[in-house]
C-alpha positions as CSV (number, residue, x, y, z in Angstrom):
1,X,-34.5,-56.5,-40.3
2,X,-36.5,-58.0,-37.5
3,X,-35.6,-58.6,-34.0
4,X,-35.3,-62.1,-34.0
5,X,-32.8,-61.7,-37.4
6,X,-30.3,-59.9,-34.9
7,X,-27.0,-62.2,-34.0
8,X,-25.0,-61.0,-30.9
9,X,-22.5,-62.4,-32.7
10,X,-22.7,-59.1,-35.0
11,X,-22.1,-57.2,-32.0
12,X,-18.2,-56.4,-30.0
13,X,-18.0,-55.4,-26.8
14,X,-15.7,-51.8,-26.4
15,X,-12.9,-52.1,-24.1
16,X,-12.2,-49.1,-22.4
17,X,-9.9,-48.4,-19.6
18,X,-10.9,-47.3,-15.8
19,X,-8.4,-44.4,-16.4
20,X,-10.6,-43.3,-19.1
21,X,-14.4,-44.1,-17.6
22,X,-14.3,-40.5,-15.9
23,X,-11.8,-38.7,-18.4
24,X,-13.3,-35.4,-19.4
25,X,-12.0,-34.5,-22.9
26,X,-12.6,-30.8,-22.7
27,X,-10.2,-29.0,-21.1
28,X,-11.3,-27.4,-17.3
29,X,-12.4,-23.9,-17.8
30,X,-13.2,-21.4,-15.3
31,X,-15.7,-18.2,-14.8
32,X,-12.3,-15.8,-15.6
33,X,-11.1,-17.9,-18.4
34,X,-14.7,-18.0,-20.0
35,X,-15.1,-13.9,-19.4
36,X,-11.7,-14.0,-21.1
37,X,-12.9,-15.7,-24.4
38,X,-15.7,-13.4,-24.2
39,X,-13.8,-10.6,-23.8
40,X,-11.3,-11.0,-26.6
41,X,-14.2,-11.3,-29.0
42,X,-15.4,-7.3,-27.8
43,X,-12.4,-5.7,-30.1
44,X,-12.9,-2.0,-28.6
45,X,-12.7,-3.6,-25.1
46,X,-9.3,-5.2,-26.0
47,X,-8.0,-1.8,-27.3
48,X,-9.0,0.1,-24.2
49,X,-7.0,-3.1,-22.1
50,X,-3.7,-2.3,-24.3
51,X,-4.1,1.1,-24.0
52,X,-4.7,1.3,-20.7
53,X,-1.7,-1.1,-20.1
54,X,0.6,1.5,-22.3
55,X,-0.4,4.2,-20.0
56,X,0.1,2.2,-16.7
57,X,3.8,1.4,-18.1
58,X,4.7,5.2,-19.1
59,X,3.4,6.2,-15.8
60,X,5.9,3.6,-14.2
61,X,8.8,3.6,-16.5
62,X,8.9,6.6,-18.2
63,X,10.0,8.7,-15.3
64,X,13.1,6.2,-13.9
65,X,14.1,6.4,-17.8
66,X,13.7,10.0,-18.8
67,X,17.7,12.0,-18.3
68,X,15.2,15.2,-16.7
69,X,13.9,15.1,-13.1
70,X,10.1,16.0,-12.9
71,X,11.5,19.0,-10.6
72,X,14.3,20.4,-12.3
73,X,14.0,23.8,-13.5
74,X,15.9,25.4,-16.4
75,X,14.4,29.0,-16.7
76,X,15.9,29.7,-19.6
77,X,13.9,27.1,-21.6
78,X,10.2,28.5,-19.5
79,X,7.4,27.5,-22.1
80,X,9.6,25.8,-24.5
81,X,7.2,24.1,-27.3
82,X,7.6,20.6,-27.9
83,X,10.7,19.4,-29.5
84,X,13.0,16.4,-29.7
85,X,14.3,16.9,-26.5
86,X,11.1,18.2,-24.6
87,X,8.5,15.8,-26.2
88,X,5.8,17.7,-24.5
89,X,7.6,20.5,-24.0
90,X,8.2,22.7,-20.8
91,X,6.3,24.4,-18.5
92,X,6.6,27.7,-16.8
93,X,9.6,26.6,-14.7
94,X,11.3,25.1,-17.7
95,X,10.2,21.7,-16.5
96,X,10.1,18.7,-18.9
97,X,6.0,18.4,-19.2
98,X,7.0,14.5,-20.7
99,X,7.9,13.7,-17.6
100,X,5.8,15.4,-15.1
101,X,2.8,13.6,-16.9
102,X,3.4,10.6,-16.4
103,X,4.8,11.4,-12.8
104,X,1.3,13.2,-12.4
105,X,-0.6,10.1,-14.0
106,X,1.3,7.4,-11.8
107,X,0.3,9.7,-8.9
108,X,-3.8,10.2,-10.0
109,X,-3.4,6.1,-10.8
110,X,-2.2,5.3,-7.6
111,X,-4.9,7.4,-5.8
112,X,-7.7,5.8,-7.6
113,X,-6.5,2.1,-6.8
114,X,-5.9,2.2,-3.3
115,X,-9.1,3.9,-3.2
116,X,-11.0,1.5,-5.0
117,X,-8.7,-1.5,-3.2
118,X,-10.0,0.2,0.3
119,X,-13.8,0.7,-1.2
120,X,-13.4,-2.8,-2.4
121,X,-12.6,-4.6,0.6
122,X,-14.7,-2.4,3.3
123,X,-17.5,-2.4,1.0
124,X,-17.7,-6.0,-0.1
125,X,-17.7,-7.2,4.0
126,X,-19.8,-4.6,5.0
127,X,-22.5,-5.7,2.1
128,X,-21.8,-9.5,2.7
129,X,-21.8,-9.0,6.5
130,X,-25.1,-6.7,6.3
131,X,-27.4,-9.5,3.8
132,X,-26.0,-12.3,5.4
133,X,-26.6,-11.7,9.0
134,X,-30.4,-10.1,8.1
135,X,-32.9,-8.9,10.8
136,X,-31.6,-6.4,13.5
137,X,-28.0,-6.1,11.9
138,X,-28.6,-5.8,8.8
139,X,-31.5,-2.9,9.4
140,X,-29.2,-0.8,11.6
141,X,-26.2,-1.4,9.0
142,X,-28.4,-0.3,6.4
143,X,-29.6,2.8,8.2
144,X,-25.8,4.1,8.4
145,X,-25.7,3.3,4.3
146,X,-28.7,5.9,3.9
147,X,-26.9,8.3,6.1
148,X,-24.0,8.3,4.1
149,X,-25.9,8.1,1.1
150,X,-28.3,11.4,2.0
151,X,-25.0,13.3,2.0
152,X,-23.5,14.0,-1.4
153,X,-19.8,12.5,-1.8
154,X,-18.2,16.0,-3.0
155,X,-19.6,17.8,-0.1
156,X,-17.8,15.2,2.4
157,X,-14.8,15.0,0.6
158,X,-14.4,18.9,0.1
159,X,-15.0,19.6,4.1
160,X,-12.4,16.4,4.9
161,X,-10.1,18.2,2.8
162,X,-10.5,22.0,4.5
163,X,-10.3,20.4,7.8
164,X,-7.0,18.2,7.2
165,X,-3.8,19.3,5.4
166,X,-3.7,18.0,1.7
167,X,-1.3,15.4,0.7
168,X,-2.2,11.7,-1.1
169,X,-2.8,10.2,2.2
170,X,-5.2,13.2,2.8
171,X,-7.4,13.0,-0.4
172,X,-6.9,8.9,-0.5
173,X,-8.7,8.8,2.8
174,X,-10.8,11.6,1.5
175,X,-12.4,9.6,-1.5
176,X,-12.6,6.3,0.7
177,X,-15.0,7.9,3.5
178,X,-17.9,6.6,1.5
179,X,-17.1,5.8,-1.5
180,X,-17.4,1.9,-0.3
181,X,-21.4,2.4,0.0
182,X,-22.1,2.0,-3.5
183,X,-20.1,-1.4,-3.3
184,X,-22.1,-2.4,0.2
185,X,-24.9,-2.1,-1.5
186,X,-24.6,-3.9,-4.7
187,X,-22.4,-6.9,-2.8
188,X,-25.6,-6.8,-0.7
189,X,-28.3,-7.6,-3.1
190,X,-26.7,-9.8,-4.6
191,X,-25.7,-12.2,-2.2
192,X,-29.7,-11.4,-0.7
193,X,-30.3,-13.7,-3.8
194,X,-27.5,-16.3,-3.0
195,X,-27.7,-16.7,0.6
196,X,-30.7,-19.1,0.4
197,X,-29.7,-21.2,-2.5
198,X,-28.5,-24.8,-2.0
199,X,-25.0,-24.2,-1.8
200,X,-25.0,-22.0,1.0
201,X,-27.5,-23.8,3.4
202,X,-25.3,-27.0,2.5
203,X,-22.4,-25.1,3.7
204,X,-25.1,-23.9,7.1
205,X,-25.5,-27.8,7.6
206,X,-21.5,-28.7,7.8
207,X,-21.3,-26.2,10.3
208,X,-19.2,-23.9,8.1
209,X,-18.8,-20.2,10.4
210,X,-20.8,-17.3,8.7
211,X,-17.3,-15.7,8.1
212,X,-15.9,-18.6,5.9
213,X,-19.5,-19.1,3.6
214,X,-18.9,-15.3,2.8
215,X,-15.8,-15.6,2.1
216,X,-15.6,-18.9,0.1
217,X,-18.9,-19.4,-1.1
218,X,-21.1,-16.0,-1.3
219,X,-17.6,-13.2,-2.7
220,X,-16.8,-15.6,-5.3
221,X,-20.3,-15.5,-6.6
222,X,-20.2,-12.1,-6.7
223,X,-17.2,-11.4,-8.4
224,X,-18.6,-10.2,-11.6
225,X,-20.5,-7.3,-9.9
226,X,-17.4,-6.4,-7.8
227,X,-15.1,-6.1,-11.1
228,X,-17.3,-4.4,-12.4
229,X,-17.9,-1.8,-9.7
230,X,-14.4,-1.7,-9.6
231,X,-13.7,-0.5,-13.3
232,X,-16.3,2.2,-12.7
233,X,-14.9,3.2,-9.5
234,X,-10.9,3.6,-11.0
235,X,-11.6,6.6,-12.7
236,X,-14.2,8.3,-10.8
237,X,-11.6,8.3,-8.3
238,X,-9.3,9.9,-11.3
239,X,-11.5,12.7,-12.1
240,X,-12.1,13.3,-8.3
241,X,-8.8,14.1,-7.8
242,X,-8.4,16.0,-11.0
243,X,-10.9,18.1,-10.2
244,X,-10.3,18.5,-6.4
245,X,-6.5,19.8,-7.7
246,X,-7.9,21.6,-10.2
247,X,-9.8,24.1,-7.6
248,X,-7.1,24.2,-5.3
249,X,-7.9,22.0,-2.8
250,X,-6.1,18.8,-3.3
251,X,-2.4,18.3,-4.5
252,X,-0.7,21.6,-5.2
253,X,2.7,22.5,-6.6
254,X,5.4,20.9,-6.7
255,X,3.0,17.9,-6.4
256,X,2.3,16.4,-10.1
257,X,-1.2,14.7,-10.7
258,X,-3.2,15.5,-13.6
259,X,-5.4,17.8,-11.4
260,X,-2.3,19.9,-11.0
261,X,-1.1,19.7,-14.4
262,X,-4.4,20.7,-16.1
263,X,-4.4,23.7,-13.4
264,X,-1.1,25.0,-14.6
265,X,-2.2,24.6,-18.3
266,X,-5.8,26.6,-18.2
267,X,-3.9,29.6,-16.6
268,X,-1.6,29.8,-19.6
269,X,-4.3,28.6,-22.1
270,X,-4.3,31.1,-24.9
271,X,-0.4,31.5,-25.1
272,X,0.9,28.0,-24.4
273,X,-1.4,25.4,-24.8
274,X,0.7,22.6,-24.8
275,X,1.0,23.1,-20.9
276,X,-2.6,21.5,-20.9
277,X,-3.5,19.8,-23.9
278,X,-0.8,16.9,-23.2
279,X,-2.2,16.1,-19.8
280,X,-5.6,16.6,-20.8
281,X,-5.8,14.0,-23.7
282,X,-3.5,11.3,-20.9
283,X,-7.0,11.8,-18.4
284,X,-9.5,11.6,-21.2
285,X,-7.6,8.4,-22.4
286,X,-7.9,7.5,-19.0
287,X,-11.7,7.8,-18.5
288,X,-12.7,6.5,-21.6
289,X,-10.6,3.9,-21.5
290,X,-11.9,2.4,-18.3
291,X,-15.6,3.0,-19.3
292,X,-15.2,0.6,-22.8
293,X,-13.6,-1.7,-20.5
294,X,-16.2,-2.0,-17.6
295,X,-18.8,-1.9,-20.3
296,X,-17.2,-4.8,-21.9
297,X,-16.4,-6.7,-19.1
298,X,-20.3,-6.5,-17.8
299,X,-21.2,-8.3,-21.0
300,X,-18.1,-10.8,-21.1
301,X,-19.2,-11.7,-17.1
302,X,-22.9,-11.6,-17.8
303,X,-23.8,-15.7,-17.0
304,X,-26.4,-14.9,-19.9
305,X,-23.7,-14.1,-22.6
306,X,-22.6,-17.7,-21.8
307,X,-23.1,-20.1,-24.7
């Protein structure tokens, strides 16, 4: 068919609405809901979420629903094995071990989250305020990050801990003395690679303060490496404490975090070893739980997993 055999007459003009002109038939999506649909597709990351979300329950619930206190003693049921009424048996006071581990895991949780909460927050405005300010500022806040850095974190927290009485404010403050500097500095490089990028110098040209770009145009940028952080941080914090207990220096009896509990186990280890094993297997749960997660959400909030 040649051009001049074409008739406009064959053609009909579409009618279409103004309502529809600028209707967008997929439905919005944002960077959460996309790392979502990534997410549900990594099935070992989904099983660490549930189980982590079981464990966070128990720790909550378990202890307001149990009929035993996690400090009443019966001596006359001291080491009692576990049984339908003890499902993790008793310990050397003839406390129920069901409960006291998941007192001692809601305890060790809410350590590690107001630490990370306080190591999120101080650390992603220090890092923002550091790369976004540059020159003199941001050389002098970066020479009090090597400081901190050129002294190992054990070493501070163990001396904090000799020189204050213990207690969860004690070891919360403790872990959160520089445990933020590892944030700092990853909040920091990557908004080093945001802060010259059209967005930002558009907000520079409205004369938007420094304060409200950081907060509304640089964090939300960065979210993926602060959630991420934040994953790895959780049980670091965990197994701080736990260890810090478990030498003596942290919580202490009649206290119950997992530190404590798996301190009171390995001294009856050979004869009753259902004192430890319970709480032992809730922390590895724990730690392994929160590393398939962070591992999966890096890859579900990785822009280069998009499709």
């Amino acid at each position: 068919m040649n051009k001049s055999d074409i008739d406009i007459s064959m053609f009909q003009k579409a009618k279409v609405s103004a309502s529809e002109k600028e209707h967008i038939a997929a439905p919005a999506s944002t960077v959460l809901a996309d790392a979502w649909v990534r997410l549900r597709k990594n099935k070992a990351a989904v099983v660490a979420l549930f189980i982590l979300m079981a464990i966070i329950l128990l720790a909550v619930f378990a202890p307001i629903f149990s009929q035993y206190s996690f400090s009443a003693t019966d001596y006359e049921n001291s080491y009692g094995a576990p049984n339908a009424a003890h499902i993790f048996g008793t310990d050397q006071f003839g406390r129920d071990l069901w409960v006291r581990t998941w007192m001692g895991t809601r305890i060790s949780l809410m350590i590690a989250l107001v630490a990370a909460v306080l190591d999120l927050v101080v650390g992603v405005l220090y890092g923002a305020v550091s790369a976004l300010m540059g020159g003199k500022v941001d050389v002098v806040m970066q020479r009090i990050i090597e400081i901190l850095v050129g002294i190992p974190h054990l070493i501070i927290v163990i001396l904090f801990l000799m020189a204050f009485p213990a207690g969860v404010g004690t070891i919360i403050a403790a872990l959160s003395i520089t445990g933020w500097v590892n944030m700092a500095r990853l909040v920091r490089a990557e908004i080093l690679k945001l802060k010259n990028q059209e967005f930002v110098l558009a907000s520079q040209t409205l004369g938007t303060s420094k304060f409200q770009i950081i907060l509304k145009d640089l964090i939300p940028n960065t979210v993926s490496v602060i959630v991420i952080n934040v994953m790895f941080t959780i049980p670091n914090a965990i197994f701080t404490e736990a260890f810090l207990s478990f030498i003596g220096i942290g919580l202490a009896e009649p206290q119950a975090s997992l530190g404590v509990l798996i301190n009171s186990g390995y001294q009856v280890l050979r004869n009753y070893t259902h004192v430890l094993v319970f709480p032992a297997m809730v922390i590895v749960l724990i730690m392994v739980c929160f590393s398939i997660l962070g591992d999966g959400l890096r890859d579900a909030l990785d822009p280069q997993m998009r499709k």
